[in-house]
C-alpha positions in Angstrom: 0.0 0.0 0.0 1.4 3.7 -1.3 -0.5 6.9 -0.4 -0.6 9.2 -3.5 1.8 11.8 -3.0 -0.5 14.6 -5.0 -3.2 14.6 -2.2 -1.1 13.7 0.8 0.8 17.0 0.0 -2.1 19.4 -0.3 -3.9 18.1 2.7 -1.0 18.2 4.4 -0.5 21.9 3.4 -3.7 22.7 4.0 -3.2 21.3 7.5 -0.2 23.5 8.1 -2.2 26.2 6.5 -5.5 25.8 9.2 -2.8 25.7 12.3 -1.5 28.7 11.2 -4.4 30.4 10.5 -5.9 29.8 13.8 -2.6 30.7 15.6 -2.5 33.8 13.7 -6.2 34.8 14.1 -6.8 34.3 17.6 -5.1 36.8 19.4 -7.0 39.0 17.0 -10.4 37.8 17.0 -12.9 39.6 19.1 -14.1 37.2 22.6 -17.9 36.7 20.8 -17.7 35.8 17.0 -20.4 35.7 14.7 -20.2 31.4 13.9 -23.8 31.2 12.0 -25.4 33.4 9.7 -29.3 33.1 8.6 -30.8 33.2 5.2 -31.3 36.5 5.5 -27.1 37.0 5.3 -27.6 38.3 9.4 -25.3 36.6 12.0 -27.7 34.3 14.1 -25.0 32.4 16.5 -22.7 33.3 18.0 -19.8 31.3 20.1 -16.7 32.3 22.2 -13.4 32.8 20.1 -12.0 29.9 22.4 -15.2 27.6 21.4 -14.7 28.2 18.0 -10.9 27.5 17.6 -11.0 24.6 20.0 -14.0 23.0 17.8 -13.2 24.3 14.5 -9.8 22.8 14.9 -10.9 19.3 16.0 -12.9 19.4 12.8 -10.3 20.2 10.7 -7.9 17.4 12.6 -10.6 15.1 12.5 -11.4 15.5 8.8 -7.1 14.8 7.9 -6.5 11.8 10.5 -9.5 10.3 9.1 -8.7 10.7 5.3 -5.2 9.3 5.9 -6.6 6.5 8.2 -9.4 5.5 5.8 -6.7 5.7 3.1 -4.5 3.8 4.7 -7.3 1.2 6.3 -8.6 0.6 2.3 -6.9 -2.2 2.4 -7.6 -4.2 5.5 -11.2 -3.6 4.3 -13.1 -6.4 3.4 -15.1 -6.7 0.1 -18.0 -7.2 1.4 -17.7 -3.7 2.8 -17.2 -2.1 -0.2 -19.8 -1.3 -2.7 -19.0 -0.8 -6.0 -20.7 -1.9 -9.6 -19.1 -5.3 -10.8 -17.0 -5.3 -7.7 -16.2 -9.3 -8.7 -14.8 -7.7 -12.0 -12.5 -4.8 -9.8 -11.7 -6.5 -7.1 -10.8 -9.8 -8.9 -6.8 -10.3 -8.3 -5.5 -9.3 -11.2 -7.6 -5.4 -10.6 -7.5 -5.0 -6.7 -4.3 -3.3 -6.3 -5.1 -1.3 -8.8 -8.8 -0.4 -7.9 -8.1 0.1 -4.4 -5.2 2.3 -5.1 -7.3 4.3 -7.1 -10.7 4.9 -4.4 -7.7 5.8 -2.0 -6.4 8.8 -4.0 -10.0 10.1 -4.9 -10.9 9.7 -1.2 -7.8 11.7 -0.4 -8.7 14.2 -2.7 -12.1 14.6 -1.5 -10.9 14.7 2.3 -8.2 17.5 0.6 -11.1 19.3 -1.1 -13.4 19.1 2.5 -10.3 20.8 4.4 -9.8 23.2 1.7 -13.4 24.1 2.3 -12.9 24.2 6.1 -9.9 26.3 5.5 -11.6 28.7 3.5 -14.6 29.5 5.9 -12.5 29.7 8.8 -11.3 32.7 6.7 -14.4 34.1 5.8 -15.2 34.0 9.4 -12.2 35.6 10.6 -12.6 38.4 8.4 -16.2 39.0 9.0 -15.6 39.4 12.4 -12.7 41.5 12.3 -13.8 43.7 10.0 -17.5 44.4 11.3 -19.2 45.1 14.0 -22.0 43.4 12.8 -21.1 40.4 10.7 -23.1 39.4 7.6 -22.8 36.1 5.4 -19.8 37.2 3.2 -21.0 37.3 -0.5 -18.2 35.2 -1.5 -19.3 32.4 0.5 -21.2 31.1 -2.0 -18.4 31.0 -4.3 -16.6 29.2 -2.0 -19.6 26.6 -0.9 -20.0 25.9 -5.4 -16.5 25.4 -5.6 -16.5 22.3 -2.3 -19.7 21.2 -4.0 -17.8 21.1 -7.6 -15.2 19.4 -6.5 -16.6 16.6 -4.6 -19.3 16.0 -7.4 -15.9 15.8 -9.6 -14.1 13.5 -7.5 -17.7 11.2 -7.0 -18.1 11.3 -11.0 -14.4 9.7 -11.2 -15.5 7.2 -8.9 -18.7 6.1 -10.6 -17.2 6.6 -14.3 -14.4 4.3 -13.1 -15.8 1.4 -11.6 -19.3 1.7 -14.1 -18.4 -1.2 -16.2 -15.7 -3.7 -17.0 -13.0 -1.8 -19.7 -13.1 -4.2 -22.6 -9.4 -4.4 -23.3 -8.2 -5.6 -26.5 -5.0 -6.8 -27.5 -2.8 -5.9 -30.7 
């Protein structure tokens, strides 16, 4: 078993990049943030700035020891655990090595793409809050919330696409 070094890299930067960010933005951050916004774009939670780093971290930790466990756990899992299309076909000896290595890198990616969206609310959190006294649902958030959405729908699509039917391979 071999991790992909692609998405072990990014979501290990973007690990390095949450610690920091939180290091970096606590000492700033007022003592009552702004957490939860309603639909009409007007804060509607709030939490303690120690609340939120300690829980917003664990999420973040939680969501990288988890990808690199289940990543690294693939492969003690058995078959009748996993549930693909023509899994006797993908999983047959010849194809397991190479199936499995292949759900492990687009679970990475999607853990990667799940931190990168952690990462990136944090920040719009931290700057609503340091930058008005009362905070409002940042425009951009949307952007950001399309772009995790896009991202896992692209990595899901790989998944399906991949395993949909048997390749027929033919020989020259």
């Amino acid at each position: 078993m071999r991790l992909d070094r692609a998405p072990m890299t990014v979501l290990l930067l973007l690990a390095a990049v949450a610690a920091i960010q939180m290091t970096h933005y606590y000492p700033l951050l007022p003592e009552r943030l702004a957490v939860h916004f309603g639909a009409s774009g007007e804060a509607d939670g709030w939490s303690s700035k120690g609340e939120f780093v300690v829980l917003f971290g664990a999420m973040e930790a939680f969501f990288v020891l988890f990808g690199v466990a289940f990543a690294i756990m693939l492969d003690r899992i058995p078959l009748a655990l996993i549930n693909i299309p023509h899994k006797d076909y993908w999983f047959s000896p010849e194809r397991q090595e190479e199936s499995r290595a292949f759900l492990r890198n687009q679970i990475l990616w999607i853990e990667t793409a799940t931190l990168g969206f952690l990462v990136a609310l944090a920040q719009l959190i931290f700057k609503e809050n340091l930058g008005s006294a009362l905070p409002r649902l940042p425009g951009n958030f949307w952007y950001v919330l399309v772009a995790f959405v896009a991202a896992v729908l692209w990595f899901s699509v790989r998944i399906i696409r991949r395993f949909l039917r048997p390749r027929e391979r033919t020989r020259v």
